[in-house]
C-alpha positions as CSV (number, residue, x, y, z in Angstrom):
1,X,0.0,0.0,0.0
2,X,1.2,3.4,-1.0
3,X,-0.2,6.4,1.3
4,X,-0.3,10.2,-0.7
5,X,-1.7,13.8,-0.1
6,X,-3.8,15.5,-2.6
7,X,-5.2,18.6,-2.6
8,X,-8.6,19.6,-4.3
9,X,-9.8,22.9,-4.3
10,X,-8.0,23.9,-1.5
11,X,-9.1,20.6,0.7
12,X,-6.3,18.2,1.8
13,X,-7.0,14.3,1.7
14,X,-5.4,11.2,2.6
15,X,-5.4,8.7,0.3
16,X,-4.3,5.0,0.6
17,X,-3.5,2.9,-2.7
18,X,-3.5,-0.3,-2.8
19,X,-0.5,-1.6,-5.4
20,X,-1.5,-4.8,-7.7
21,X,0.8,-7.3,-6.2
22,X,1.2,-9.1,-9.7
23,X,3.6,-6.9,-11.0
24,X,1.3,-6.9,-14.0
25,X,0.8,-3.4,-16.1
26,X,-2.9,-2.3,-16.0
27,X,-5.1,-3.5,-18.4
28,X,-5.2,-0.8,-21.3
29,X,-8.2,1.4,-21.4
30,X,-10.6,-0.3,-24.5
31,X,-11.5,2.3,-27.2
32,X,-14.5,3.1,-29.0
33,X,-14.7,2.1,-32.7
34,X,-13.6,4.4,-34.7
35,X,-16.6,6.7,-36.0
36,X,-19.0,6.0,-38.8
37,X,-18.8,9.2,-41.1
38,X,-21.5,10.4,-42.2
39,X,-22.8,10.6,-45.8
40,X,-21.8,13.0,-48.5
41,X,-23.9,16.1,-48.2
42,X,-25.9,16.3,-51.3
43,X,-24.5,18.4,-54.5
44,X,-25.4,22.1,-54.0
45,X,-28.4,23.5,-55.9
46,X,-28.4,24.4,-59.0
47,X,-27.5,28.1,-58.3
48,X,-24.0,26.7,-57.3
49,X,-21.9,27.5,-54.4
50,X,-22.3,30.9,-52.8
51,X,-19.6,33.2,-51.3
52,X,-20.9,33.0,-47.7
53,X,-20.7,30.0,-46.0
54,X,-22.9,29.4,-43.1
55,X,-21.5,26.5,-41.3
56,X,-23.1,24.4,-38.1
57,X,-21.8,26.4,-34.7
58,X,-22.2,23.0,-32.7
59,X,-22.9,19.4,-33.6
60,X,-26.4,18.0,-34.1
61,X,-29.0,17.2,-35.9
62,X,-30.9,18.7,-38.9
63,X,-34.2,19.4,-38.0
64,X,-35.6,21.6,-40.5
65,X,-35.2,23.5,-43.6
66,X,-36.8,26.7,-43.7
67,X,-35.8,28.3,-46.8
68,X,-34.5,27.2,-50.1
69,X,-32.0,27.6,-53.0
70,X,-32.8,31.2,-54.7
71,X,-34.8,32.8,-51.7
72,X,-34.2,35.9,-50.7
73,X,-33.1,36.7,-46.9
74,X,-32.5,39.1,-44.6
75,X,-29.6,39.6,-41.6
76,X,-31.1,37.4,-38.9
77,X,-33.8,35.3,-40.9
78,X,-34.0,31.3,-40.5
79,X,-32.5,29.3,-42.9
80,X,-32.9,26.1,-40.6
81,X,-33.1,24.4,-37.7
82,X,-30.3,22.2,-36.2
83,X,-31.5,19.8,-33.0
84,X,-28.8,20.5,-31.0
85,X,-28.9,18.5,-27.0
86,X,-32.5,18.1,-27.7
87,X,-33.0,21.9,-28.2
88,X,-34.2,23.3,-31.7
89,X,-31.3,25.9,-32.5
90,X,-32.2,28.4,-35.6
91,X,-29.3,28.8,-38.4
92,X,-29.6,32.7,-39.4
93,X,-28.8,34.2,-42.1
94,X,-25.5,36.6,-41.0
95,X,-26.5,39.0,-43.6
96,X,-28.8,40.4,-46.3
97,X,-28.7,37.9,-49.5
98,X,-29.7,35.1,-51.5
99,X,-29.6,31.6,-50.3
100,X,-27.8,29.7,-53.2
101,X,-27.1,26.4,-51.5
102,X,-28.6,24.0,-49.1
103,X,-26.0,21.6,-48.3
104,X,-27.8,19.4,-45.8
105,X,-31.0,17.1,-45.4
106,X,-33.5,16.8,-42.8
107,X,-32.9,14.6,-40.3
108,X,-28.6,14.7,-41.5
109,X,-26.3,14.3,-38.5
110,X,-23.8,17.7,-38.8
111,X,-20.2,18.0,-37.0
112,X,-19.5,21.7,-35.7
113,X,-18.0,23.8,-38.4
114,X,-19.8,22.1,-41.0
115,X,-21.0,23.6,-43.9
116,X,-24.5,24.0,-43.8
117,X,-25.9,26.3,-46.7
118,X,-24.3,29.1,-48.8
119,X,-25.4,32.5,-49.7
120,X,-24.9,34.9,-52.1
121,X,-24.4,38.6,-51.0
């Protein structure tokens, strides 16, 4: 047995270990398999790319899509939902435009920082 004092948060502790008497290492930790990825977002619309990327600002779920390739928006409008920790999180438009791209389907699991949609200022 091997005695130690740790500190946590300012409280002092006591702590007994008991040593594996085998002389064995420890077992290594077992990892998760390594992630699926996720299917290829769909080819942009027909209106092509756009110059303004609006990308996912945390990982979830699609939930909806609000507006579509060639409508119009304005600074602070939905373009779609994301489920994100079970909570309905609007996309926005970040400025006046025209949506050109809708990279994403309903119900299409997103990684933070993905692309989303594009727009056209």
């Amino acid at each position: 047995m091997k005695s130690y004092t740790i500190t946590v948060n300012g409280n002092v502790y006591d702590v007994t270990v008991e040593e594996n008497g085998t002389g064995a290492a420890p077992a290594a930790p077992r990892r998760a398999a390594a992630p699926v990825a996720a299917p290829a977002a769909p080819a942009p619309a027909a209106g092509g790319a756009g110059n303004v990327k609006i990308e996912a600002g945390a990982a979830g779920k699609v939930f909806s899509i609000d507006k579509k390739a060639g409508d119009a928006v304005k600074r602070g409008d939905t373009i779609l939902v994301l489920e994100v920790m079970k909570m309905e999180t609007p996309v926005v438009a970040p400025e006046d435009g025209t949506v050109a791209s809708i990279d994403v389907t309903v119900g299409q699991s997103v990684e933070s920082g993905a692309v989303l949609a594009t727009m056209n200022n």
